[in-house]
N, C-alpha and C positions, 0 to 999 in steps of 0.2 A: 557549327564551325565550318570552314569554309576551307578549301584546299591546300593552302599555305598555313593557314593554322595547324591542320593535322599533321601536316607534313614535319613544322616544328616540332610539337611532339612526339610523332615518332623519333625522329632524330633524337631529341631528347632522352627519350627512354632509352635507345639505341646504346647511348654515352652511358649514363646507367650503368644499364647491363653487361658494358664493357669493360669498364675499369671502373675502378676504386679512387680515380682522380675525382671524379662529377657523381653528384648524387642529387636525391629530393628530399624536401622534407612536407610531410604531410598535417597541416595546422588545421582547428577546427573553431571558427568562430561564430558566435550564435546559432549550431548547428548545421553550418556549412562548412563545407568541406574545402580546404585550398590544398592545390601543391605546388612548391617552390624548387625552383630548380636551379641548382648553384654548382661549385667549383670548391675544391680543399685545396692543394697546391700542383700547378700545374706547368709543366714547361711547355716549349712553342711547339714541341712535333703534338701534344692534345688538341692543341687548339687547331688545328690543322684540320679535324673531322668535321664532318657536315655537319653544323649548327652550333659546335663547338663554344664559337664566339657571341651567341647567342643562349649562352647556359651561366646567367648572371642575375639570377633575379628572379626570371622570368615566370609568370603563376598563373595558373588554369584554376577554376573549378570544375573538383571533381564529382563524381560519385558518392566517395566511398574512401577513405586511406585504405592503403595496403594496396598488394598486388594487383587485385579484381577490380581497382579502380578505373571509372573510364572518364573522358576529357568533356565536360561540357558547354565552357566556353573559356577562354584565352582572358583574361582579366586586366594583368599587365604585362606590359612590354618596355621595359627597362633599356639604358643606350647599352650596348654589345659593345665586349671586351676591346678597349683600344690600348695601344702603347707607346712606350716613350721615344721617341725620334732615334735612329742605328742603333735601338736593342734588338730586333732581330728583323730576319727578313721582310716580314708583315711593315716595316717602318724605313728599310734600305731601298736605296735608288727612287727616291720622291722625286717627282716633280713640283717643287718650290712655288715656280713662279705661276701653278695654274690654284694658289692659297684663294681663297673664298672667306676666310673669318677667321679671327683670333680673337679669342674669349678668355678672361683673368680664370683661371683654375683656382676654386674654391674650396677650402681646405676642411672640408667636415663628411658627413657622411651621407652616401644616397638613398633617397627619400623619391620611393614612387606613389602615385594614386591607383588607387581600385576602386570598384563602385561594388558596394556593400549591402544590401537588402535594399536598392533604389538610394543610400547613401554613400556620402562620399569621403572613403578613409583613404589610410598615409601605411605603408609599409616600409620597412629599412631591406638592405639587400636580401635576408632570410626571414626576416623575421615581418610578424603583423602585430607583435605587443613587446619589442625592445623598447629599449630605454627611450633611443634616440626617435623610434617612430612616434609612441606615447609622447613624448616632449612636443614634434614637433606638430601634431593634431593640438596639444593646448595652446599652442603656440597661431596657430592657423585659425582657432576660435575664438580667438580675440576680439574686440567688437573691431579696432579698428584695421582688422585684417577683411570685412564680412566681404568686401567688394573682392577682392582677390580670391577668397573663398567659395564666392559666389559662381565666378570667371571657369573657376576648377569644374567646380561640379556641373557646372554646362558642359566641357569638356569631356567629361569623364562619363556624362550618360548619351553624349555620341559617339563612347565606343574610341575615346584616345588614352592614352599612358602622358601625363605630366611627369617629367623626370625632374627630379632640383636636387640640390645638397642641403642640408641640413646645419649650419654653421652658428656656434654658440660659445658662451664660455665655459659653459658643463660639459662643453664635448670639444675640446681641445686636441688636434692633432699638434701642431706645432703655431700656425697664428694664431691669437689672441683676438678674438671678438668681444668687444663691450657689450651688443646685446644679440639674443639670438635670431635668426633670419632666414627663411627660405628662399635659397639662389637657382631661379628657374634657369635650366641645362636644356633641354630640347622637350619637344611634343611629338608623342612616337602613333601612327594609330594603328590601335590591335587586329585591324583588317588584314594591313598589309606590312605592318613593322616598317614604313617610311616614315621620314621625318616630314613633320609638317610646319609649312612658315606663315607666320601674321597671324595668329589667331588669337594669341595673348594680347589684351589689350592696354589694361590700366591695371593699378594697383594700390588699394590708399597705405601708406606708411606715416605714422603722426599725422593725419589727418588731412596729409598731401594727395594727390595724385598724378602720380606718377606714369609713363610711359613703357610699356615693355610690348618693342616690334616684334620680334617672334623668339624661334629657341637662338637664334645668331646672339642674341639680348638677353642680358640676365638681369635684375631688377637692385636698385638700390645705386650704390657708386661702384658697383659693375658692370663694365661698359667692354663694347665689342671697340678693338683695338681699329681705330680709321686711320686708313692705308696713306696717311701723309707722307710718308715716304715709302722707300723698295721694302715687300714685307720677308721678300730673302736674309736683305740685310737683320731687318729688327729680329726677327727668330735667329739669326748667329749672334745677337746681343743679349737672347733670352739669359743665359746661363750667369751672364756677367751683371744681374741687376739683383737688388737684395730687398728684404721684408715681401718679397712675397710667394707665393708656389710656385707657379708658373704660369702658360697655357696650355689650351687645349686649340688645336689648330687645324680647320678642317681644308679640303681639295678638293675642286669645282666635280673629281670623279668619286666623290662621295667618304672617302679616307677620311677616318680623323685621326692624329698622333698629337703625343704631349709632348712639351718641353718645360722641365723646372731648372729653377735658377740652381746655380751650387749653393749659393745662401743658404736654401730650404734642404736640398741632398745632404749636406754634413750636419743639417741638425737633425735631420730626420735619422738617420745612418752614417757615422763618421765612415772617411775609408780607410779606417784601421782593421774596422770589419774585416778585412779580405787578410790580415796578417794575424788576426785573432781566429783562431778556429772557433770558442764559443759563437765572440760576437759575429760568425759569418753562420753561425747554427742557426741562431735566434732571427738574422736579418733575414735568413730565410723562411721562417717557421714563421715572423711576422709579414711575409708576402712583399720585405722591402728589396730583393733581390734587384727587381728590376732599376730600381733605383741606383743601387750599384754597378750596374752597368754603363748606365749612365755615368760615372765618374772614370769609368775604363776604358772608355770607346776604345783607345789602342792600345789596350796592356792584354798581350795574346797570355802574359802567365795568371793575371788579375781572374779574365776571363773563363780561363779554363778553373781556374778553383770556385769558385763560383759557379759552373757549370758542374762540378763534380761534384759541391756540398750540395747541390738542388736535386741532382738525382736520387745521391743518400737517404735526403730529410722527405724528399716527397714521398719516395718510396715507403719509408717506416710510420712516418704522419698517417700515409692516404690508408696503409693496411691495418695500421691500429683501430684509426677509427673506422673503417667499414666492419672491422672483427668487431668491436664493441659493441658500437651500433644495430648490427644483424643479431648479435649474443640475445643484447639486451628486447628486442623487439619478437624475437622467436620463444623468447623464454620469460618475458614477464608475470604470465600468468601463475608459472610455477610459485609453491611456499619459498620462504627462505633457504630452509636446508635443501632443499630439492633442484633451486639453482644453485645453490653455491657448490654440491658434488658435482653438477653435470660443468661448471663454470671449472672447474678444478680437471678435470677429466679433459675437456676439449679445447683449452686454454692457455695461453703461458700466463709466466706468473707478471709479468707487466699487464696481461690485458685483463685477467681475472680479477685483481684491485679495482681496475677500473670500470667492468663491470658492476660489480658488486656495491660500487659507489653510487653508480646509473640506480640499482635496484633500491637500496637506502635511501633516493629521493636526492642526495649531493650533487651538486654544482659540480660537472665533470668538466671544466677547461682543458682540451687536448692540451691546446698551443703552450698554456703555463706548464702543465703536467709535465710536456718535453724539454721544456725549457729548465725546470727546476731538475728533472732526470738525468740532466745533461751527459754525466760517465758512464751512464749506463750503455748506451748508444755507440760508441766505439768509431768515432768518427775522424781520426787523427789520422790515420793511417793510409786511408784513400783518396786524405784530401795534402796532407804534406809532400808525398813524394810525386805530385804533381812536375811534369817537366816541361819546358818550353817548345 
């Protein structure tokens, strides 16, 4: 590994070690070892730490799970956390007019490449055997995908990260895809974590071949938006156009920031949310906060409740599960009876259930858990007497 690779990792671990917002998770495929390093819910002073924004995905192999683990090469490099146009500083005082690309934002799930015992597989943001990655590897093995597939795995064994989304009708965020499609988003390489342009070439789709100039291009009737007219202007029109998400919009100093239409914001999140205490629970605990800022830019009371239910929700989300999580990883080995006294003993009784669920082998969804526990949580109180 090379200087800036290690350095990621540290930093990485760094986040770890420091809060409960960023963790890893340690997966073992055909007896290799990955680890993945991601985010639970985070507001902008986290992301503000060194590498912060680069703790989305991103996966070394290791050693060894567990502590004693050490880094042995950088695998993927996933694009690093961007955000929606004046939700917070990271996106205020843009300079507009130095825009470089506007790209249709693709409404499914991120899908990166790693290269696998000299082959070439598909990971989702945590995962290396979710739903959505398996889909979209059979998806990608298709015969009349092999050229595209082919393109990749030249890629991927010089040591680059393809990043795409994932888009189908089995994985429906809010648009509606007839059939399912990999949307190439940028080429990252795991040397140096830049973006690389022109390497993607062609791509057959129904037995076409098609054009895809670099990551500025994404493949299919996905097209980078040409600057016919002022692109200031057409980004102030983004919000006002319907059927579809948005973009994603990059600046000549390397910034990228999104803009979605409201079309997509009130289906994805009505803004009732922000007068419903549940529905601003759940908008948060489903990571749609930011989205709702988006619908606020000038409501300083909108803003601030929203600002206060993210504290709330992040704070009891990020500590349940790192409590569960460390429980359950420290103490698997134990019998049943043997965890479930010491789980009862160092425990409350929300995390002990869920515990013990981890140990039974159950399907432990934080997000739904919170969400169906809703009165438990006591959340009215810090978020109503909010004042302007």
């Amino acid at each position: 590994m090379n200087i800036r690779q290690i350095e990621l990792w540290n930093n990485l671990m760094n986040l770890v070690d420091s809060t409960e917002v960023f963790y890893y998770v340690d997966q073992q495929l055909d007896g290799v070892w990955y680890r993945v390093f991601t985010y639970r819910l985070a507001s902008y002073s986290d992301f503000l730490k060194p590498d912060a924004l680069e703790c989305r995905g991103h996966m070394f192999r290791v050693s060894e799970e567990g502590k004693n683990a050490t880094p042995i090469a950088l695998v993927a490099w996933p694009q690093q956390k961007f955000f929606n146009l004046f939700e917070n500083p990271f996106t205020m005082e843009l300079d507009l007019s130095t825009i470089t690309s506007i790209m249709v934002k693709a409404d499914g799930s991120l899908i990166s490449t790693f290269l696998h015992n000299n082959e070439l597989r598909l990971k989702s943001k945590t995962s290396l055997t979710s739903t959505q990655a398996e889909d979209a590897m059979r998806w990608l093995n298709l015969p009349q995908n092999a050229t595209f597939k082919k393109e990749m795995l030249e890629l991927v064994r010089k040591n680059y990260t393809v990043n795409m989304e994932y888009c189908s009708p089995d994985n429906r965020i809010v648009l509606a895809y007839e059939t399912p499609q990999l949307v190439v988003l940028n080429v990252r390489d795991n040397e140096s974590g830049k973006y690389v342009n022109g390497i993607i070439r062609h791509v057959r789709e129904n037995g076409e071949e098609l054009l895809l100039c670099s990551y500025d291009s994404i493949m299919n009737n996905w097209i980078v938006y040409e600057f016919t007219e002022d692109p200031i202007k057409f980004v102030e029109q983004i919000p006002q156009m319907e059927h579809i998400e948005g973009f994603v919009i990059k600046l000549s100093n390397g910034v990228y920031f999104k803009c979605k239409t409201l079309w997509y914001l009130t289906r994805h999140r009505t803004k009732d949310s922000v007068n419903n205490q549940r529905r601003l629970f759940e908008a948060v605990i489903d990571e749609a906060s930011d989205d709702l800022r988006s619908l606020f830019v000038d409501d300083v009371v909108a803003l601030k409740k929203i600002e206060e239910m993210e504290i709330k929700v992040d704070k009891i989300f990020n500590h349940t599960v790192a409590t569960v999580e460390k429980f359950y990883a420290d103490n698997k080995h134990l019998d049943r009876k043997q965890y479930a006294i010491l789980g009862q003993q160092v425990l409350g009784q929300k995390e002990f259930g869920l515990a013990m669920s981890k140990y039974t082998g159950k399907d432990v969804n934080y997000k739904e858990w919170m969400k169906k526990n809703f009165k438990m949580f006591d959340v009215e109180e810090s978020v109503d007497t909010v004042e302007e």
